[in-house]
C-alpha positions in Angstrom: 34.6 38.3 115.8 36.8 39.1 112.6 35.7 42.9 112.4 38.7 43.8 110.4 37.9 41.1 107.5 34.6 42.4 107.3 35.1 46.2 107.0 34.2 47.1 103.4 32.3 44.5 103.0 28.7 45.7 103.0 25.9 43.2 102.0 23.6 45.3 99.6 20.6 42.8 99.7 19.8 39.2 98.1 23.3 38.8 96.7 24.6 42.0 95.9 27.6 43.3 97.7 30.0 46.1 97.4 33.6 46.2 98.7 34.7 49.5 99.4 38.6 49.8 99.5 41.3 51.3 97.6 38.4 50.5 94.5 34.8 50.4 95.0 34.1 46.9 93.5 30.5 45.5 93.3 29.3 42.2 93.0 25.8 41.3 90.8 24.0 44.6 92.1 20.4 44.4 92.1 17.5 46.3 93.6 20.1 48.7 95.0 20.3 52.6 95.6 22.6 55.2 93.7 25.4 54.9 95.9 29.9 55.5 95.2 30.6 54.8 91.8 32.1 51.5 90.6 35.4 51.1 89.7 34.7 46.7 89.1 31.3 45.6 88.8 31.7 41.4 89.2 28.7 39.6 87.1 28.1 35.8 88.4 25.6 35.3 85.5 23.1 36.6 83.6 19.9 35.9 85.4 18.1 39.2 85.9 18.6 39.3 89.5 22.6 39.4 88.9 23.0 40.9 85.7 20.6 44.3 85.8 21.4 46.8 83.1 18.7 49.2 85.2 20.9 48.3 88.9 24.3 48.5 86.7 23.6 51.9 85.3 22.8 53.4 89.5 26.8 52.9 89.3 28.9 52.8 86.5 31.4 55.2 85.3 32.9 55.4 81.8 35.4 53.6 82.7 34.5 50.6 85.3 35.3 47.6 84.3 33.2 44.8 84.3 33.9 41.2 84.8 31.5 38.4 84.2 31.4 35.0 81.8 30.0 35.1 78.3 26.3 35.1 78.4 26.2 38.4 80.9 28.6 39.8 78.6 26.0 40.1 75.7 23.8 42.6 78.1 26.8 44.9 79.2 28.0 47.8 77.3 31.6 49.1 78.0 35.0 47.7 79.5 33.7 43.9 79.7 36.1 41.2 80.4 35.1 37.7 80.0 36.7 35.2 82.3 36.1 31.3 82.8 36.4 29.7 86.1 39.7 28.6 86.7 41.1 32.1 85.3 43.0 34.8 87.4 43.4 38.4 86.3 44.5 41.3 87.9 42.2 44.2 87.7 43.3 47.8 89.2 45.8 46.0 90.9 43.3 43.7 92.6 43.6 39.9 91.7 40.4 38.0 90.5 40.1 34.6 90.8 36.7 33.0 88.6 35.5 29.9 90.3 32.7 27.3 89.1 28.7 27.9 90.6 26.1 25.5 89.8 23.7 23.6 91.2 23.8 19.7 91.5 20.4 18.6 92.4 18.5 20.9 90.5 18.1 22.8 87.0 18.1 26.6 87.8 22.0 26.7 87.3 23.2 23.9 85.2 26.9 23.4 85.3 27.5 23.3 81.7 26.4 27.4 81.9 30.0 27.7 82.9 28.5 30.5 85.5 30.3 31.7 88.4 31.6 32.6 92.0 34.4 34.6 92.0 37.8 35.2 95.1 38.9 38.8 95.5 42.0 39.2 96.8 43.0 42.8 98.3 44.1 44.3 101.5 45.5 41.1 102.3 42.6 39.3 102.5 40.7 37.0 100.2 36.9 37.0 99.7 35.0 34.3 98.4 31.7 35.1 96.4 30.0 31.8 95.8 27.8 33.0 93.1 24.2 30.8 93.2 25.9 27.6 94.1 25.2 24.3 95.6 27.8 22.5 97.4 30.2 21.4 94.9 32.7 19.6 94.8 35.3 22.3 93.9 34.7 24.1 96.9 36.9 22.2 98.6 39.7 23.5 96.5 38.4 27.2 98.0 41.1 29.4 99.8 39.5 32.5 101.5 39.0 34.6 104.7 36.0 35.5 104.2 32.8 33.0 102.2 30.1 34.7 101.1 27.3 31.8 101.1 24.1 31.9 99.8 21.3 29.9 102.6 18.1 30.2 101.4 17.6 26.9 99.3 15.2 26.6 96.1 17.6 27.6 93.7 21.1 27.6 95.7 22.3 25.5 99.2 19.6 25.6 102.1 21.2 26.8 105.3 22.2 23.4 106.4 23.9 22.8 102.7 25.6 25.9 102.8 26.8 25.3 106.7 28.4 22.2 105.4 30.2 24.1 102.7 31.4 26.5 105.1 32.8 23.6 107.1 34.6 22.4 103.9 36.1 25.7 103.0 37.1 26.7 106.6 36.7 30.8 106.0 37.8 33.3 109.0 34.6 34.4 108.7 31.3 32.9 107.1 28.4 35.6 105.7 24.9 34.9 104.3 23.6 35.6 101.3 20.6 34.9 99.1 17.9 35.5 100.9 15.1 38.4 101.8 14.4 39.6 97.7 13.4 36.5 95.8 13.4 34.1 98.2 14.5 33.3 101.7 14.2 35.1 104.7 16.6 36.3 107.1 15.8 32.6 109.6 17.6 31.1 107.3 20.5 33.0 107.6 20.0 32.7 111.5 19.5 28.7 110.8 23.4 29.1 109.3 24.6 30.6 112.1 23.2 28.6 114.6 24.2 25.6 112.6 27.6 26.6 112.8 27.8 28.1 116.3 30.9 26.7 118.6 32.2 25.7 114.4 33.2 28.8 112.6 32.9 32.5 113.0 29.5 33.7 111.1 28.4 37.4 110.9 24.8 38.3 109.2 24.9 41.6 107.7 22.1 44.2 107.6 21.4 45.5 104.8 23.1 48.9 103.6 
């Protein structure tokens, strides 16, 4: 087990995530507690369940930044940065890599949205946030230690998708997302692990 490429990472339910390191970054926060500040808030896009004004405000400071593509940007007030996949800024020192998300079978995420997964890159690691994704093509262009993958099918990969993705990219570690709020439930994240067992390192988070 990769313990030290998972420390910070804590998995905040459904797709949310915050990073705790030298920042406190968060990725699409939703049905969360108060908890530390934010220095980044990440937006993948602007359905509510990613982009929530009412989660954001548990968080932000006067001065976080926000990162996000154009339609989330319309519902944020503040320091908002608009990126498009294929850009890389630095942030606070921490580089920020905006990758393509969208579904290829289905109509929940078309591709023309221009919505997004992003790749952190701090402490020497990298960590991949799929945004809601299928299996795309691009991922095979993915570089990271750690994927964050949702599993829980409808709107994103099923488990079995998303194991093949993990294949593709090759992570240090593999982590589950998308499950347990809308839809999903936490066999499908123990489907991904199982699917993968013997293949790749996977770690299911509980929950913080």
């Amino acid at each position: 087990m990769n313990n030290e490429l998972v420390q910070g990472i804590n998995w905040l339910g459904h797709d949310s995530f915050r990073i705790d390191a030298e920042k406190t970054i968060y990725i699409d926060p939703f049905q969360i507690r108060p908890g530390p500040k934010a220095d980044i808030i990440l937006i993948t896009h602007e359905h509510y369940d990613h982009c929530s004004p009412a989660d954001i405000d548990k968080i932000k400071k006067d001065d976080t930044i926000f990162i996000t593509e154009k339609m989330s940007a319309a519902k944020l007030d503040g320091d908002v940065r608009i990126v498009k996949a294929g850009d890389s800024i630095s942030v606070l020192g921490i580089t920020i890599e905006a990758v393509p998300a969208y579904n290829i079978d289905k109509k929940f995420h078309p591709k023309e949205n221009g919505w997004l997964g992003y790749i952190i890159e701090l402490d020497g690691k990298r960590i991949y946030h799929s945004g809601d994704s299928d299996f795309i093509p691009e991922m095979k262009n993915i570089k990271t230690d750690v994927a964050l993958l949702p599993v829980s099918g409808t709107y994103v990969m099923t488990s079995a998708e998303a194991a093949e993705a993990a294949m593709e990219i090759q992570p240090k570690i593999a982590i589950p997302m998308h499950y347990g709020a809308i839809v999903g439930n936490e066999q499908d994240a123990i489907d991904f692990q199982n699917t993968l067992q013997g293949k790749l390192d996977v770690q299911i988070l509980k929950p913080v």
